[in-house]
Residue frames relative to the residue before (quaternion, step in Angstrom):
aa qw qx qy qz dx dy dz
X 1.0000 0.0000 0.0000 0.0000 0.00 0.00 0.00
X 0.3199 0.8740 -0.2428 -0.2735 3.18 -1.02 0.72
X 0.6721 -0.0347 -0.3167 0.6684 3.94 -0.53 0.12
X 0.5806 0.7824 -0.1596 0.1591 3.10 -0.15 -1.00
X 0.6887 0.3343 0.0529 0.6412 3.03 1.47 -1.43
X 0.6402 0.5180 -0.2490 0.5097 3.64 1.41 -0.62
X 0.4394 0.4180 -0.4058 0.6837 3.62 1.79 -0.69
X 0.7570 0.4094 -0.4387 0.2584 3.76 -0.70 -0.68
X 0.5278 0.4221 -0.3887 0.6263 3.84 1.15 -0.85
X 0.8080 0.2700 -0.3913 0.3479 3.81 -0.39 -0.80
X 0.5606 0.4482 -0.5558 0.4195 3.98 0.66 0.32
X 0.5463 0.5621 -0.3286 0.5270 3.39 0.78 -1.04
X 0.6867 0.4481 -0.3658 0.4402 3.96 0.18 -0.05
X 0.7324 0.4661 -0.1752 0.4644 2.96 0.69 -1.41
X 0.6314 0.5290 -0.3294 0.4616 3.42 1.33 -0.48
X 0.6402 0.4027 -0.3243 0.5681 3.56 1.20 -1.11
X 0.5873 0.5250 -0.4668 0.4020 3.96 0.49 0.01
X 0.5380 0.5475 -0.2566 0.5873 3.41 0.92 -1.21
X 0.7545 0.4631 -0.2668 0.3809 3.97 0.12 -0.86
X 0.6144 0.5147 -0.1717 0.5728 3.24 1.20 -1.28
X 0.7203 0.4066 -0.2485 0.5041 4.01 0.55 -1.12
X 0.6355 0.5962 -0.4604 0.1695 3.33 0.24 -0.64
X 0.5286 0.5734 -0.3181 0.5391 3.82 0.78 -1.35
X 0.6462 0.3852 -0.3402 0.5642 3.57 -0.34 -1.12
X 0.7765 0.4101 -0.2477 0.4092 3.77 -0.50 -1.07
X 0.7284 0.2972 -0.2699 0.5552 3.88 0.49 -0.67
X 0.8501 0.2236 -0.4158 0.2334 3.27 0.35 0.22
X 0.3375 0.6768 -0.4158 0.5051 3.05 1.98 0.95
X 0.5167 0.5845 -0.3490 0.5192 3.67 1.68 -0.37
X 0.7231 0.5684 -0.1733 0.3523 3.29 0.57 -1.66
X 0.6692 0.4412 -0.1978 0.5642 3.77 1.28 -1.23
X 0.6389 0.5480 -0.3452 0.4151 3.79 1.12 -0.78
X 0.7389 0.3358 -0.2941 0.5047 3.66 1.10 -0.91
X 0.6406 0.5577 -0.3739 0.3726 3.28 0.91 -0.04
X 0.5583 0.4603 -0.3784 0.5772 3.37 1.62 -0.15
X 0.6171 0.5859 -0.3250 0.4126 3.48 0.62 -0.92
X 0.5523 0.6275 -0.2330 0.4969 3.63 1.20 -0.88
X 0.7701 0.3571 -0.1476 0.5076 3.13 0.59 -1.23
X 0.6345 0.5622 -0.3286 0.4163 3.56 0.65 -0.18
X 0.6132 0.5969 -0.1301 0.5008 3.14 1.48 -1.18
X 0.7048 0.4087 -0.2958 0.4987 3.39 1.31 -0.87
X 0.8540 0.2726 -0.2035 0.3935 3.56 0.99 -1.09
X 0.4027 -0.7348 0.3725 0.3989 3.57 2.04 0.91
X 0.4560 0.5734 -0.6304 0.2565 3.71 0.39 0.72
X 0.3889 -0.7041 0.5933 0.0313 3.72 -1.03 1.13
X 0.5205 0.6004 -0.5635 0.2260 3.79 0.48 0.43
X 0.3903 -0.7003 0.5363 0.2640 3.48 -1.03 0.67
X 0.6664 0.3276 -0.5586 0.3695 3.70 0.20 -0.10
X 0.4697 0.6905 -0.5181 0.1849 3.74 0.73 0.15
X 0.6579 0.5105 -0.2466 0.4958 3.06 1.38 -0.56
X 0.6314 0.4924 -0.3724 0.4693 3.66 0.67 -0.82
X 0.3766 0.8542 -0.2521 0.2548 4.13 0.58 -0.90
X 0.8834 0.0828 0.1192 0.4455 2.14 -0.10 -1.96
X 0.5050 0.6195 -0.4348 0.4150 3.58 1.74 -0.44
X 0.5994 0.7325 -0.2433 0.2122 3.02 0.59 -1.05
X 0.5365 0.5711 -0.0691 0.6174 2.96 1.38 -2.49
X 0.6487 0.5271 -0.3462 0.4260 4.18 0.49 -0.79
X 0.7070 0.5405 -0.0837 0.4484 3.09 0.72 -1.39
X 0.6515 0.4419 -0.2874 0.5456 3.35 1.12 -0.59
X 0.8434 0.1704 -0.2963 0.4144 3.16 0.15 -0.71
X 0.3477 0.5206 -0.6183 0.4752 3.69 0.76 0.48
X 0.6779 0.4227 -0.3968 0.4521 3.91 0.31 -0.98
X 0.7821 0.2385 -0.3855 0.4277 3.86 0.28 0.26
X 0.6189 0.4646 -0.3976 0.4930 3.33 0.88 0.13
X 0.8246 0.0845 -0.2922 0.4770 3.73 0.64 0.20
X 0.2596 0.7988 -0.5126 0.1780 3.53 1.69 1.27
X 0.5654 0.5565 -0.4219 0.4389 3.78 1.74 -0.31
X 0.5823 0.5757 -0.4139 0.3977 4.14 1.03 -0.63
X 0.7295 0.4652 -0.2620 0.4274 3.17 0.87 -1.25
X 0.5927 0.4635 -0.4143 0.5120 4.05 0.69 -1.03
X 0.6829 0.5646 -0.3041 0.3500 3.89 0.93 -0.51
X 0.6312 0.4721 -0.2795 0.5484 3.06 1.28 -0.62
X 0.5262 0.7404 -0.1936 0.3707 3.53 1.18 -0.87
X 0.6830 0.5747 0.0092 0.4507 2.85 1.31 -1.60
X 0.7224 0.3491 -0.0662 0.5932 3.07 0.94 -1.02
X 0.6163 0.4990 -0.3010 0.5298 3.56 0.99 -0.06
X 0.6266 0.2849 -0.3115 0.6551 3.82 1.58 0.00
X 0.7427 0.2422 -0.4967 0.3782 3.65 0.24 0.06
X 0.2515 0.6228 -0.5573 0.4882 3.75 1.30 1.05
X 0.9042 0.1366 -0.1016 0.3917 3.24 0.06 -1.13
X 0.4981 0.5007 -0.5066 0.4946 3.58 1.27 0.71
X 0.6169 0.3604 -0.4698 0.5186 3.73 0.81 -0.22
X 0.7238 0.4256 -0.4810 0.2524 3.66 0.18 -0.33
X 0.5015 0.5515 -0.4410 0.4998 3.53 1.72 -0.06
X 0.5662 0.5960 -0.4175 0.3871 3.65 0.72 -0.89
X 0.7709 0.2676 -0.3046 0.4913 3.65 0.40 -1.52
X 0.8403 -0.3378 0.3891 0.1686 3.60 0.18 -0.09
X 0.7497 -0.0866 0.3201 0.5727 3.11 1.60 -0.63
């Protein structure tokens, strides 16, 4: 393999990582400022308010977009099983 081809698998990763992380990650962003917001307005200071409900977000975003991501997954190994197959 060479340089060349090792940049092209490692963008292609980083892209299918980036693809796969994102959902899970924006809407751990979205639920964090929106708690943070609210705290800020009603000056309450508890930390588990924030952990809770991110969490509970995060979860179920992770089953509602666990078929995008196993897709994206998927297709990101038969990338790199055909490039082992042809050789390169």
């Amino acid at each position: 393999m060479t340089g060349p081809e090792v940049l092209d698998v490692a963008r292609d990763a980083i892209l299918t990582l980036v693809l796969v992380a994102s959902p899970l990650m924006l809407i751990g962003l979205a639920v964090g400022v929106t708690i943070s917001l609210f705290q800020a307005l009603t000056q309450i200071q508890e930390m588990t308010l924030v952990f809770v409900p991110k969490i509970l977000a995060v979860f179920i975003t992770l089953l509602l977009a666990l078929p995008f991501m196993a897709d994206a997954m998927q297709g990101h190994m038969m990338r790199i099983s055909t490039r082992i197959v042809s050789g390169g």
